[in-house]
N, C-alpha and C positions, 0 to 999 in steps of 0.2 A: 478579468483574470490576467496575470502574468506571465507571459511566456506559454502560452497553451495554460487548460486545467480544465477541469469540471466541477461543476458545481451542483446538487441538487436544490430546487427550488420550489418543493411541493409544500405546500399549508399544510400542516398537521401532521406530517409526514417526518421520519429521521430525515436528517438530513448530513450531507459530507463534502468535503471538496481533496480537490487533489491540484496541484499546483506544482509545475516547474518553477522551482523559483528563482535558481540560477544552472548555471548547466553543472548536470550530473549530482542536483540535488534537488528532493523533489519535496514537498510539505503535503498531508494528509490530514484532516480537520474535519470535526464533528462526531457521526455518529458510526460504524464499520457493521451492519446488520445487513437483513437477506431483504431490505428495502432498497439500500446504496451499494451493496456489493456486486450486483453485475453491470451497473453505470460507470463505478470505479474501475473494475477490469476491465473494460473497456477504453476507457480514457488512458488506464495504464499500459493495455496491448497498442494504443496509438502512439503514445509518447517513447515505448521503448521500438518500435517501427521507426521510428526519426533519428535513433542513434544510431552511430558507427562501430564496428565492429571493437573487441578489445576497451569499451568503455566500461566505464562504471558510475553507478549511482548507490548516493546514498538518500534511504527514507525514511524522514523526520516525521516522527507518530507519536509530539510533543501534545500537538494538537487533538489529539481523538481523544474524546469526552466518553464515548462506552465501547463498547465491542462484544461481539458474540462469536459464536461457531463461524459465520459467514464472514467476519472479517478476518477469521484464522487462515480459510480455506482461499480467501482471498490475496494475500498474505502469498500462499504456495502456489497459488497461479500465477502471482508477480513473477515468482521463481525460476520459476516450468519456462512462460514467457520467456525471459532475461537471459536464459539458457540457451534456447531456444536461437535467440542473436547475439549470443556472447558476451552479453551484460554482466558484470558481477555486480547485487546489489550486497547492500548493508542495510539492514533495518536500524534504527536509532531511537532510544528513548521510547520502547513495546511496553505499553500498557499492562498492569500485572494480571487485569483481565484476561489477556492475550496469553499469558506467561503461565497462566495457571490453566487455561482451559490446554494449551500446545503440552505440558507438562503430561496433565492428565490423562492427554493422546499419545505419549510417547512419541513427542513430534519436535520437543525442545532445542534437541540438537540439529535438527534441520532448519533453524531458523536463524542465517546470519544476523547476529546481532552486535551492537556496538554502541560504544555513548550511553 
C-alpha cells in the first residue's frame, strides 16, 4: 500500500481497501459493508490522526463496487472523526447505492459531496 492504507484480505469475505494516495486525497475500493466497515474506520481514524490541523481531504469512492447501510454510517464517522481534528472532507464520485440509501435516511445533505 501507498502511503499508509488498509486492506482486507480474507477468502470469501467483502473485501475493501483504503489508501492515501497522495496527501490530502485518500482512495476507497471494493466492497463498504458491516464486514469492512470497522477495519475502515479504523484505518480512517489513524490516517486523519496524522493530519495537521485546518487540512483537508478529499475521498475518492470511484472505486467502491457496493455498499450498504454500514458503509453510509461509515461515511458519518469519517465526518464525526475529521471534525473532531479540523479536517474538512469531500467525498467524491458516492455510489448511487450510498446516495439513495443517505436520501432515504434524510442524511443527503449532510454528506459533503463533490466530483
Amino acid at each position: 500500500l501507498q502511503a499508509g492504507g488498509y486492506e482486507s484480505q480474507r477468502s470469501g469475505v467483502s473485501q475493501a481497501r483504503l489508501v492515501a494516495a497522495a496527501p490530502g486525497r485518500w482512495c476507497v475500493s471494493g466492497v463498504l459493508d458491516f464486514a469492512t466497515a470497522p477495519h475502515l474506520a479504523e484505518e480512517g481514524a489513524r490516517l486523519l490522526g496524522q493530519m495537521g490541523r485546518a487540512d483537508r481531504v478529499e475521498i475518492d469512492l470511484s472505486g467502491v463496487e457496493l455498499a450498504n447501510s454500514a458503509g453510509l454510517a461509515l461515511l458519518l464517522e469519517w465526518m464525526e472523526l475529521a471534525d473532531r481534528h479540523g479536517v474538512r472532507l469531500t467525498y467524491l464520485h458516492l455510489p448511487d447505492s450510498l446516495r439513495r440509501i443517505a436520501a432515504f435516511s434524510n442524511l443527503q445533505d449532510l454528506l459533503p459531496t463533490g466530483g
